[in-house]
Every structure is written in structure tokens, then in C-alpha cells.
N, CA, C and O of each residue as an XYZ file, in Angstrom:
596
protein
N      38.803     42.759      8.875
C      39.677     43.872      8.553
C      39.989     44.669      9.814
O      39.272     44.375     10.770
N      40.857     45.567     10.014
C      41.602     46.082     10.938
C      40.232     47.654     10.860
O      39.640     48.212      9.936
N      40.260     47.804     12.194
C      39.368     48.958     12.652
C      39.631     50.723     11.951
O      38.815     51.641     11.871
N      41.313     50.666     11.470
C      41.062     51.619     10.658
C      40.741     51.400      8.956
O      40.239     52.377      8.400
N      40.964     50.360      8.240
C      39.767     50.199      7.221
C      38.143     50.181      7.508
O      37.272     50.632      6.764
N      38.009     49.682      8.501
C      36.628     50.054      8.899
C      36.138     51.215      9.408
O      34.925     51.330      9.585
N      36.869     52.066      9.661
C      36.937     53.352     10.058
C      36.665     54.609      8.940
O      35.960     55.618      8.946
N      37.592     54.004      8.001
C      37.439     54.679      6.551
C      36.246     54.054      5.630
O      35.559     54.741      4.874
N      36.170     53.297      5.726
C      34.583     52.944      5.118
C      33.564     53.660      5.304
O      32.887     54.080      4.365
N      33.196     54.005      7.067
C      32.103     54.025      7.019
C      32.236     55.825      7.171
O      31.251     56.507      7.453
N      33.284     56.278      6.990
C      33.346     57.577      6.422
C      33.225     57.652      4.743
O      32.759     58.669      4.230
N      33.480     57.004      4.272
C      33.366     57.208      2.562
C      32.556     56.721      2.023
O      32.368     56.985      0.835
N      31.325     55.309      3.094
C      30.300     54.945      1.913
C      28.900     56.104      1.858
O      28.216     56.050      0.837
N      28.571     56.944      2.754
C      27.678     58.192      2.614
C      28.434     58.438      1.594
O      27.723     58.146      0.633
N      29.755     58.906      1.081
C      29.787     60.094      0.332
C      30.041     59.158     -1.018
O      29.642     59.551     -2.114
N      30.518     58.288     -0.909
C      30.133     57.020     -2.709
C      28.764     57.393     -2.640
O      28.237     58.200     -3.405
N      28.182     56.780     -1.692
C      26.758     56.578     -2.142
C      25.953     57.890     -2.611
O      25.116     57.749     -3.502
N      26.193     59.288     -1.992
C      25.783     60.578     -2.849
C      26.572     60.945     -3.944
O      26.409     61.957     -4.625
N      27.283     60.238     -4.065
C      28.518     60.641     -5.365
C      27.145     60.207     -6.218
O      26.276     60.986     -6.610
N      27.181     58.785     -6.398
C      27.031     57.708     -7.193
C      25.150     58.351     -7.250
O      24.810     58.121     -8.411
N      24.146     58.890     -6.628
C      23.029     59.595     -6.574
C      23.478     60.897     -7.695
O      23.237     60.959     -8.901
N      24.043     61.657     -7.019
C      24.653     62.786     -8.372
C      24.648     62.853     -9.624
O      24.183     63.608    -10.478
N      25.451     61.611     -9.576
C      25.277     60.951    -11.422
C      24.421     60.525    -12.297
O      24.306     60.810    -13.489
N      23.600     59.557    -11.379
C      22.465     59.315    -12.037
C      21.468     60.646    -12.208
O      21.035     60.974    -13.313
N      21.271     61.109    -11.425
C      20.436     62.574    -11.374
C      20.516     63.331    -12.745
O      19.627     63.607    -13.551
N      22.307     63.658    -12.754
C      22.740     64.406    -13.397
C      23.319     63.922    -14.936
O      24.166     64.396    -15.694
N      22.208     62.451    -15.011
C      22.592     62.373    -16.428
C      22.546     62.668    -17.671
O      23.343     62.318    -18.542
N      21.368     63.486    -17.806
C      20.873     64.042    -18.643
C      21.488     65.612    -19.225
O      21.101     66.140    -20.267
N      22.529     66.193    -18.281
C      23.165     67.536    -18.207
C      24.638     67.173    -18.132
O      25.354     68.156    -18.324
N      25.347     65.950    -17.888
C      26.661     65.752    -17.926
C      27.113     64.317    -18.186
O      26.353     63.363    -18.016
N      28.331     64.198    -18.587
C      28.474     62.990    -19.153
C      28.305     62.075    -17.419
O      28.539     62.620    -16.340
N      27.767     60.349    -17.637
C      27.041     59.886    -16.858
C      25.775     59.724    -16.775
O      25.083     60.047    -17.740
N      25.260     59.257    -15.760
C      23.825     58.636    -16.037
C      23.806     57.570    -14.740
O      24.567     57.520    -13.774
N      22.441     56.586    -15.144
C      22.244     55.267    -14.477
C      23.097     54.317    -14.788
O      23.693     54.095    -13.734
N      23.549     53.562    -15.676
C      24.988     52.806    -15.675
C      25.758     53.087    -15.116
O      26.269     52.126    -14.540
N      26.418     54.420    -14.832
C      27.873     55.033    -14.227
C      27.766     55.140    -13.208
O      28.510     54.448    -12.513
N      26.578     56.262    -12.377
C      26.048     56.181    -11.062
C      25.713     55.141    -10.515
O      26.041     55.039     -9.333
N      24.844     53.835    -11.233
C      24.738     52.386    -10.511
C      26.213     51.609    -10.255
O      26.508     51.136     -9.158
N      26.986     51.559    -11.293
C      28.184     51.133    -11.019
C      28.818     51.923     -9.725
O      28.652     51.090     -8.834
N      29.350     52.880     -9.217
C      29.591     54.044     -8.825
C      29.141     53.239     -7.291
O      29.941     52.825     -6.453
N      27.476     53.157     -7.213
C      27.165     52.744     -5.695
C      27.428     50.977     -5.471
O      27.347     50.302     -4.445
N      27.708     50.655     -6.633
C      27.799     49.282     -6.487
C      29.364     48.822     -5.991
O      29.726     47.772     -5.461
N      30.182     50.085     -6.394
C      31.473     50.011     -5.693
C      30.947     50.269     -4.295
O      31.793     49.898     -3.480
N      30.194     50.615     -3.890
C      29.975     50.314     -2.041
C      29.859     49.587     -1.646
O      30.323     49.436     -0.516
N      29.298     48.794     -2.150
C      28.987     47.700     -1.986
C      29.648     46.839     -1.847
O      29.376     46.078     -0.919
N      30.897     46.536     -2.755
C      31.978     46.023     -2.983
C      32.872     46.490     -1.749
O      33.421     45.581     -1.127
N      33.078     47.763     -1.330
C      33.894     48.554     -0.073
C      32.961     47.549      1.497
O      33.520     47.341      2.573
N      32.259     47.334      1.330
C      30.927     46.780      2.422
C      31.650     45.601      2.720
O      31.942     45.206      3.848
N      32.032     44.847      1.201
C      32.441     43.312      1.226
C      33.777     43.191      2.046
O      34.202     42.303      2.784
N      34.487     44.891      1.491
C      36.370     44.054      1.726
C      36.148     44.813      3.386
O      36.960     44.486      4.252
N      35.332     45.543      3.648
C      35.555     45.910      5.070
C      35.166     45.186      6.352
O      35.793     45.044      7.401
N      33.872     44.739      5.951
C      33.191     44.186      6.995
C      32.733     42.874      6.890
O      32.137     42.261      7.776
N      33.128     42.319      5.407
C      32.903     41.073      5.222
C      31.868     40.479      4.892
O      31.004     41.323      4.655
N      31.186     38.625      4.632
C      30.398     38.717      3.557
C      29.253     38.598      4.252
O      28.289     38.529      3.489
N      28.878     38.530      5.750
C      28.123     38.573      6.801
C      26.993     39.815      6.794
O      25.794     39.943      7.040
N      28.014     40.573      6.398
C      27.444     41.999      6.137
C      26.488     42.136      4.987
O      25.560     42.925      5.167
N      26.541     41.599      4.007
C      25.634     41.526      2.982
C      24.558     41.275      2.710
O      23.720     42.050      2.249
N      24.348     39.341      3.140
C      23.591     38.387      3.112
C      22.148     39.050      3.286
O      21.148     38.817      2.607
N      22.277     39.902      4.321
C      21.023     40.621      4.485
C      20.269     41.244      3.190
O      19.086     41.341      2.865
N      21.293     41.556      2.703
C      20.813     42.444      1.674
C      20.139     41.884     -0.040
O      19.609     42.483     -0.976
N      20.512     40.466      0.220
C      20.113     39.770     -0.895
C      18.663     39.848     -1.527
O      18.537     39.687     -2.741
N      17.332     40.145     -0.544
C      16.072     40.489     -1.034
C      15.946     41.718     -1.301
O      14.966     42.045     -1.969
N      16.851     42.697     -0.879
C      16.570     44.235     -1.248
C      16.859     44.577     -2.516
O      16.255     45.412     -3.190
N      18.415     43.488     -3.057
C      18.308     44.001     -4.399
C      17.602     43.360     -5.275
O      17.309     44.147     -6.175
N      17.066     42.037     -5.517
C      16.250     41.480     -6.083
C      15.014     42.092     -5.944
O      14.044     41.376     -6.194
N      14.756     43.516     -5.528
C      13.470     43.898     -5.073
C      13.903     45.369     -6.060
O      13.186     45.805     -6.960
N      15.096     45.907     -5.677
C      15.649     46.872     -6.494
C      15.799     46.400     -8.044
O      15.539     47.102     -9.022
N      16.146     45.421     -8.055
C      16.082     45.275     -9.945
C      14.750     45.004    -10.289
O      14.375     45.465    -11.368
N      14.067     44.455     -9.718
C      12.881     44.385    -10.038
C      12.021     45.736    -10.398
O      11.354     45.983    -11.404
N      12.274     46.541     -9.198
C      11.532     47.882     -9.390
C      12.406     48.519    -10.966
O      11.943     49.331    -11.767
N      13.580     47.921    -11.013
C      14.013     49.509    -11.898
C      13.740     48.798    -13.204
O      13.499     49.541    -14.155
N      13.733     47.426    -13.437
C      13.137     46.592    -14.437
C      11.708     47.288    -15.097
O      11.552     47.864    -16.174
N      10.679     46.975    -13.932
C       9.382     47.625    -14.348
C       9.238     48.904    -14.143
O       8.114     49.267    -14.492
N       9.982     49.872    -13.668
C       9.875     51.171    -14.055
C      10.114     51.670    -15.228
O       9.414     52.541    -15.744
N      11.517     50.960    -15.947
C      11.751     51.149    -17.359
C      10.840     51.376    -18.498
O      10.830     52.274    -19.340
N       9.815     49.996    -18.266
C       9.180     49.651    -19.117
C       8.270     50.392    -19.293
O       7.950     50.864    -20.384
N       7.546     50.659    -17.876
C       6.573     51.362    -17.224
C       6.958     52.741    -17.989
O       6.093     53.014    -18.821
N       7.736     53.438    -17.953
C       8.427     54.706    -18.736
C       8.186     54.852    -20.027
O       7.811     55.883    -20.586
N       8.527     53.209    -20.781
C       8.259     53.370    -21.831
C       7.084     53.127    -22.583
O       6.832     53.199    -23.786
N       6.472     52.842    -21.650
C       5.065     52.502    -22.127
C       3.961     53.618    -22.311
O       2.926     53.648    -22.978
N       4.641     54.628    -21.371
C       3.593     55.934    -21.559
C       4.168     56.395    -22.460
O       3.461     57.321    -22.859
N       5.123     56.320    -23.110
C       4.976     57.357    -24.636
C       4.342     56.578    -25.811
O       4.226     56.895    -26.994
N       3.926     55.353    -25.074
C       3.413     54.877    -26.511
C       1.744     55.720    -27.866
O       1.573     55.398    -29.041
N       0.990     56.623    -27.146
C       0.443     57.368    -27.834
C       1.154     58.264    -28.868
O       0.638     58.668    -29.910
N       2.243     58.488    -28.497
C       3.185     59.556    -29.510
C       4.173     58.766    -29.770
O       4.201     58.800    -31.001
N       4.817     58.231    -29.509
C       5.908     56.869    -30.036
C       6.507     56.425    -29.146
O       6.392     57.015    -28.072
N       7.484     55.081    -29.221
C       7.929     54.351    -27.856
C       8.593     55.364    -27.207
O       8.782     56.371    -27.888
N       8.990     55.373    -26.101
C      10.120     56.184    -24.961
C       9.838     57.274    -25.549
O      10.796     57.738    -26.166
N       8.377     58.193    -25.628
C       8.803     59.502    -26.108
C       8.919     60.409    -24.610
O       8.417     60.201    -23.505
N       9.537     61.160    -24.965
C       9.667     62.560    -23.553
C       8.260     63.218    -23.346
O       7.950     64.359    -23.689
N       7.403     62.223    -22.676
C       6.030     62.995    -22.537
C       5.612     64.255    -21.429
O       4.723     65.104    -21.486
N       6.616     63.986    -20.451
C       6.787     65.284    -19.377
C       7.733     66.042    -19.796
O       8.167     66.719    -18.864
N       8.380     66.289    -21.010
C       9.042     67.384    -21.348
C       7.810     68.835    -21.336
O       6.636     68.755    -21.699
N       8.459     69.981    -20.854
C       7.579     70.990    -21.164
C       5.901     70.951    -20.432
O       5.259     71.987    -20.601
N       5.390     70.118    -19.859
C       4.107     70.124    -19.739
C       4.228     70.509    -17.964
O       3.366     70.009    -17.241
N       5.150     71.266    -17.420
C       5.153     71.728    -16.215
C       5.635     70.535    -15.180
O       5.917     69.373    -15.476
N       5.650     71.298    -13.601
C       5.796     70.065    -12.639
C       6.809     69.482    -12.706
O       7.301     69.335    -13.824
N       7.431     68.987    -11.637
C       9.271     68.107    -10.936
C       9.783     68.253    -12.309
O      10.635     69.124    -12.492
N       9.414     67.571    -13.250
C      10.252     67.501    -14.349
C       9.996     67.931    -15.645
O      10.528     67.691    -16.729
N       9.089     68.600    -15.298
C       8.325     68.855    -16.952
C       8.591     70.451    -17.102
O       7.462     70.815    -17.433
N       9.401     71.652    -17.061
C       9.769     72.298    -17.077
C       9.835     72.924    -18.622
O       9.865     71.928    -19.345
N       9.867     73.981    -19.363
C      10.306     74.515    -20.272
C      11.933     74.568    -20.187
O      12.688     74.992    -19.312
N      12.133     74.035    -21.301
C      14.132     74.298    -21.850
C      14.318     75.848    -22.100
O      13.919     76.419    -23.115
N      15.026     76.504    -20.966
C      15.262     77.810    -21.639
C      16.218     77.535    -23.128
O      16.983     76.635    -23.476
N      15.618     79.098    -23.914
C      16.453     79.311    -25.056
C      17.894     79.044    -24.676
O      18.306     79.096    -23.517
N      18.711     78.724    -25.852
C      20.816     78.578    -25.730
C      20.820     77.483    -24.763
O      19.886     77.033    -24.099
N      21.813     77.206    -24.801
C      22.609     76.267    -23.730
C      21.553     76.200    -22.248
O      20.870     77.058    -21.688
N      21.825     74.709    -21.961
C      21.237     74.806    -20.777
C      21.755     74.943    -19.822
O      22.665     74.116    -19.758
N      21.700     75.717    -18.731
C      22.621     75.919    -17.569
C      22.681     75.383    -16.641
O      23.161     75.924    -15.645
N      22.101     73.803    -16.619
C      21.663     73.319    -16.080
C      20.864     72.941    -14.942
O      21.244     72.459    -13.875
N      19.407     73.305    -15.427
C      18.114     73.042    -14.565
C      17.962     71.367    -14.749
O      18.088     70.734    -15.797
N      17.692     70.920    -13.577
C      17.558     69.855    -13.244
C      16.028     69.151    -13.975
O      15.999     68.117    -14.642
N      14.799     70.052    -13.625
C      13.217     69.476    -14.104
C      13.191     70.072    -15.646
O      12.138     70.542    -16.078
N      14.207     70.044    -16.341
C      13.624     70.276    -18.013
C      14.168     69.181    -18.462
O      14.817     69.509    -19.456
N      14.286     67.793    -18.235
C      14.526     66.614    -18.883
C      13.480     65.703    -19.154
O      13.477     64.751    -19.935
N      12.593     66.121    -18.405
C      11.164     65.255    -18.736
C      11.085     63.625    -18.207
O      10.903     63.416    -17.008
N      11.212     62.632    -19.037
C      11.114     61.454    -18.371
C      12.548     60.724    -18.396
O      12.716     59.513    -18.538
N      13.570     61.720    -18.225
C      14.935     61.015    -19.302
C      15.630     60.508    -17.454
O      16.302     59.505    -17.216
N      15.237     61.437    -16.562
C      16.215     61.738    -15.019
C      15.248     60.005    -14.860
O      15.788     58.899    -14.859
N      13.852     60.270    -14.750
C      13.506     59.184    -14.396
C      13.615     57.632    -15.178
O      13.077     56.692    -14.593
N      14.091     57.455    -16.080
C      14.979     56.560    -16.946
C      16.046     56.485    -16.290
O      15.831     55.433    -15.687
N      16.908     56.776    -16.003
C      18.416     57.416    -15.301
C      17.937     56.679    -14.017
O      18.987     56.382    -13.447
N      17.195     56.360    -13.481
C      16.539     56.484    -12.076
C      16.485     54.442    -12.078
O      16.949     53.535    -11.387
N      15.671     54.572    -13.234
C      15.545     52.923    -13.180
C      16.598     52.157    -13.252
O      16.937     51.319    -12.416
N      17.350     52.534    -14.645
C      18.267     51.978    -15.099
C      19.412     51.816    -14.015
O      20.101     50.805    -13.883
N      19.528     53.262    -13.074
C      20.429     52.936    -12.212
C      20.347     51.728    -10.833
O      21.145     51.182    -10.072
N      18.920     51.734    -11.074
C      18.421     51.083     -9.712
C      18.932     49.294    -10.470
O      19.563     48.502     -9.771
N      18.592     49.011    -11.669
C      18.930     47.952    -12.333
C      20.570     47.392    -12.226
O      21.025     46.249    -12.251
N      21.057     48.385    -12.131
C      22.784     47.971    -12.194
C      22.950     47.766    -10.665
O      23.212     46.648    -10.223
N      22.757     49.126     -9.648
C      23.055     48.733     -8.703
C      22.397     47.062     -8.277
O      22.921     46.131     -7.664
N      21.440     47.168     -8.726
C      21.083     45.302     -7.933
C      21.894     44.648     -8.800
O      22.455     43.662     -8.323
N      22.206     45.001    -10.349
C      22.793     43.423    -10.639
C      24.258     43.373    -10.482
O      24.829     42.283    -10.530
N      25.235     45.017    -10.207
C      26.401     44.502     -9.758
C      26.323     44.500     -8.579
O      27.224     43.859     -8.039
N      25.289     45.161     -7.628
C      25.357     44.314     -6.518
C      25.377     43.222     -6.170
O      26.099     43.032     -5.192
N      24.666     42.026     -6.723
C      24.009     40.717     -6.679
C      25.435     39.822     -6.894
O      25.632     38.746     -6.330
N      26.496     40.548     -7.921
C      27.717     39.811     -8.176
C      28.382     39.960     -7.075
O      28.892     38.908     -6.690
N      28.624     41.109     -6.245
C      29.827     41.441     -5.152
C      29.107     40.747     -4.340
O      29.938     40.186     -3.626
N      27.609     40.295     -3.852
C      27.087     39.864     -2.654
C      27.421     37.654     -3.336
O      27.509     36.565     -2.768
N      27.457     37.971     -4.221
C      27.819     36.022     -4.750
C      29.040     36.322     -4.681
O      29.425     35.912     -3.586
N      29.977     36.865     -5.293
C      31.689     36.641     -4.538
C      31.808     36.791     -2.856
O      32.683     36.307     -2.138
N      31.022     37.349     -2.587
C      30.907     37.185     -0.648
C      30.857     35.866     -0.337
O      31.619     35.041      0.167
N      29.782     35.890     -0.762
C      28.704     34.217     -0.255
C      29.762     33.194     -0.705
O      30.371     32.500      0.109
N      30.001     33.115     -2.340
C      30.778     31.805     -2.833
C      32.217     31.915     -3.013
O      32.804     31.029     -3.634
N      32.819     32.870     -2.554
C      34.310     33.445     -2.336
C      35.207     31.898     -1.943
O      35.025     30.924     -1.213
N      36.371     32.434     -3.033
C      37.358     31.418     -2.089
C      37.472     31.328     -0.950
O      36.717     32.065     -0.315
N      38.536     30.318     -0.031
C      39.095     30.723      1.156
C      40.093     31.864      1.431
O      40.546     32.298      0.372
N      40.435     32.302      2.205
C      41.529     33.752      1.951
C      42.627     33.285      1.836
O      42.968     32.194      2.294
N      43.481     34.224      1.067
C      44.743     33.892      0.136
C      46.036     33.717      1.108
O      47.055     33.069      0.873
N      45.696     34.506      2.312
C      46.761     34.411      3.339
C      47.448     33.189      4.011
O      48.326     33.362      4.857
């Protein structure tokens, strides 16, 4: 690609990539989540492919197989501690600490640590998409046609 697409890339994948952090964070307080935010950074990924090509990637093939993996067994891992009170229950709701916060009374105005284990759900799930639509944009790299030109 020509040096000003590459120019604009590597100005816009920091700010995809905190976009796409935002969302997942902020799924629990606005529409979005880990699906939207993983999709979201996985378009960087995709921006990675058409800028710099599929050279650029290859590297990256054990990181996400390492990333789905983690957000795989974090899931579970999540859901496994509510199993004393029932599956996926919100066991750090309310009990203090990063996320365990009291819900003020009315509307929430949005505090970030009164979601309990829901941000860190949001967390896995996102880590899960980004590797597996990553894993697709890094196999259209690798097994890509020849170029159309």
C-alpha cells in the first residue's frame, strides 16, 4: 500500500483499538459489550491486513490462539464461581473492591465497579472474538487470492 494509507493506519489503530477497549468495559452501562468491542478491535486487525499486508500478521498467529484460549477459560472460570448460589451468578456484586461496589439508589450514573463479574465476562468474551475474528482476517492474509489488479 502507498505510504499515506500506511500513514493513516498507524494513526487510527491506537484509537480502534481504545475505541474497541471502551466497549467492552462499558458493557454493562451502554448498549455493547465483548462481541461489539471484540469485533470493533478485530477491524484492526483487518486495517493491519489491507495496510501492511499479510507478512504483518503471521506473527501474530500464537497470540491469538493464546487469546481465545484465555477468554475461553476465563468464561468458564467466571462461571464456575457462582456455582454455590447458581450458575453465572454476580458473586462480586456489592461485596466491595475493583468491581464489587454498591449500586447507588435510581439510575445508575454510571460507575464503572458496581457490575460485579458482568465487566469481567465482557472481558473474556471479548478476548474470544477478537482471536476468532482475528484468526479469520489472519487466514484471508495467509490463504488470500492473488490480487485483483
Amino acid at each position: 500500500m502507498s505510504v499515506v494509507v500506511r500513514t493513516i493506519a498507524r494513526i487510527l489503530l491506537p484509537i480502534v483499538f481504545a475505541f474497541g477497549g471502551y466497549v467492552i468495559m462499558h458493557g454493562h452501562l451502554t448498549p455493547g459489550g465483548g462481541f461489539q468491542g471484540g469485533a470493533v478491535v478485530a477491524s484492526a486487525l483487518a486495517l493491519v491486513l489491507v495496510a501492511f499486508g499479510e507478512a504483518s500478521l503471521k506473527k501474530y498467529k500464537d497470540l491469538l490462539s493464546a487469546l481465545e484460549s484465555l477468554g475461553g477459560v476465563a468464561f468458564v472460570v467466571l462461571g464456575l464461581i457462582g456455582i454455590p448460589f447458581t450458575f453465572f451468578a454476580n458473586v462480586l456484586a456489592g461485596v466491595g473492591g475493583l468491581f464489587g461496589q454498591s449500586v447507588p439508589p435510581g439510575p445508575n450514573p454510571g460507575y464503572l465497579n458496581t457490575a460485579g463479574t458482568l465487566p469481567l465476562m465482557n472481558w473474556a468474551v471479548g478476548l474470544k472474538v477478537i482471536a476468532g475474528l482475528g484468526s479469520v482476517v489472519v487466514l484471508f492474509g495467509l490463504f488470500g487470492g492473488e490480487d485483483d489488479r
